[in-house]
C-alpha atoms as one frame of an Amber mdcrd trajectory, in Angstrom:
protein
   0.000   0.000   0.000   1.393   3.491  -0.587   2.173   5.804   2.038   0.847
   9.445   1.680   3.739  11.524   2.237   2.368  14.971   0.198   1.596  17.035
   3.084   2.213  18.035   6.942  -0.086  19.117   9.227   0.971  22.202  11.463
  -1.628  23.056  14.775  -4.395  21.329  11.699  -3.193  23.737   8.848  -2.584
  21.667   5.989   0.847  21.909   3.717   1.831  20.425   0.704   5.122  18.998
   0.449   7.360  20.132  -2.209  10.011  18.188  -0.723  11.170  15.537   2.102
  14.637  16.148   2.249  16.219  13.007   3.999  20.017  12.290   2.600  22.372
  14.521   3.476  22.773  15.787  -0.505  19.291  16.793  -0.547  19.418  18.636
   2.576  22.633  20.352   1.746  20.634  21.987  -1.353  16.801  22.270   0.113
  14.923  25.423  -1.411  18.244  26.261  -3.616  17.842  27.001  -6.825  13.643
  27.195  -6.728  12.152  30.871  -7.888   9.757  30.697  -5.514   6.989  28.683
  -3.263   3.114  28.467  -3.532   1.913  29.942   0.377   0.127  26.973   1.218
   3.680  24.609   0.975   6.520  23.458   3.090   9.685  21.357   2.210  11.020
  19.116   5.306  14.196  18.122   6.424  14.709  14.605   8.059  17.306  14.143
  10.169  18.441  10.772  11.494  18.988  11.779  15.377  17.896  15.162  17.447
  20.933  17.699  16.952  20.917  21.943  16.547  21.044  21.916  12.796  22.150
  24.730  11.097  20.077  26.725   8.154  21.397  28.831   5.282  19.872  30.504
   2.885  22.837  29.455  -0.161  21.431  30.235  -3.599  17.724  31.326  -2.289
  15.511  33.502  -4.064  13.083  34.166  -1.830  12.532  34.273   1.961  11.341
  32.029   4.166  10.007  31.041   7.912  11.885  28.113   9.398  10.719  25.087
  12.280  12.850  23.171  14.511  10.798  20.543  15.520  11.860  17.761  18.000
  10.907  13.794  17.691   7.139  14.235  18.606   6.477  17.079  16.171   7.001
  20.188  18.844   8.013  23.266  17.841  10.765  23.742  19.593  12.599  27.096
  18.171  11.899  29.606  14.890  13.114  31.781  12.799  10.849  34.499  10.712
  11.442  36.235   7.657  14.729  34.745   6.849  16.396  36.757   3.658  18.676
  35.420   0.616  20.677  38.390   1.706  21.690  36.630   4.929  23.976  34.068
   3.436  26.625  33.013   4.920  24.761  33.451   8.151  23.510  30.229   9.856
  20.669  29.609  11.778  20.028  27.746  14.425  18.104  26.935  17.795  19.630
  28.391  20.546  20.215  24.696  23.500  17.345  23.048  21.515  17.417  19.904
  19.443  15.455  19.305  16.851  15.064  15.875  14.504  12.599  17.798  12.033
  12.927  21.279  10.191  10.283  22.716   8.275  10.948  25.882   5.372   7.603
  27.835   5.038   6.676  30.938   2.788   7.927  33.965   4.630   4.749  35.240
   6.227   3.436  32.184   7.063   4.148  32.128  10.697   2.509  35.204  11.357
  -0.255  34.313   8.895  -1.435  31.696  11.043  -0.036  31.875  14.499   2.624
  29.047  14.438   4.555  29.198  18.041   7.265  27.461  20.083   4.579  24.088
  21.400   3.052  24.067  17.856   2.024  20.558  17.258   3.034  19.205  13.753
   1.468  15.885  12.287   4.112  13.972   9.863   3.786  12.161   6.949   3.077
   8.910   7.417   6.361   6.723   7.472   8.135   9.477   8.844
């Protein structure tokens, strides 16, 4: 049977995936490269253990919001309104792990009220 894996669930708003980054390649690259993304979609980043990954906005067009979430799905840090033109910087939660990150439209968390305890609801086989 296939497994739906074309959208996440954030506090029951519903995103479509454009992406589940899970290798380390396609993490690496993420958003890069893409003009732009439809306000109702999210690319997410897999990662095999909890850790304070780092974000970068290499070769980005646009701006984003960006997650940390931890194993269960909890938002556990975020960043708003992150700009192209703040390459090299990286991001990152501040002594918080995370296994999940989530890239969202810049706008998006104030849009809908995402928050540090935000519940997220995976794909399935995720």
């Amino acid at each position: 049977m296939a497994v739906d894996r074309s959208y996440v669930y954030i506090d029951n708003t519903k995103y479509s995936l454009i992406g589940i980054e899970e290798s380390e390649k396609d993490r690496r690259r993420g958003l890069g490269g893409m003009e732009d993304m439809p306000e109702s979609s999210a690319m997410l980043f897999v990662f095999p253990q909890e850790g304070d990954w780092g974000f970068w906005m290499k070769d980005m067009d646009f701006a984003i919001d960006i997650l940390w979430l931890d194993t269960q799905g909890t938002v556990v840090y975020m960043v708003r309104d992150v700009q192209p033109s703040s390459y090299p910087t990286t991001f990152k939660p501040d002594n918080k792990r995370a296994r999940y990150v989530i890239e969202l439209r810049s706008g998006t968390i104030e849009r809908t009220g995402i928050r540090e305890g935000s519940k997220a609801k995976m794909p399935l086989g995720i």
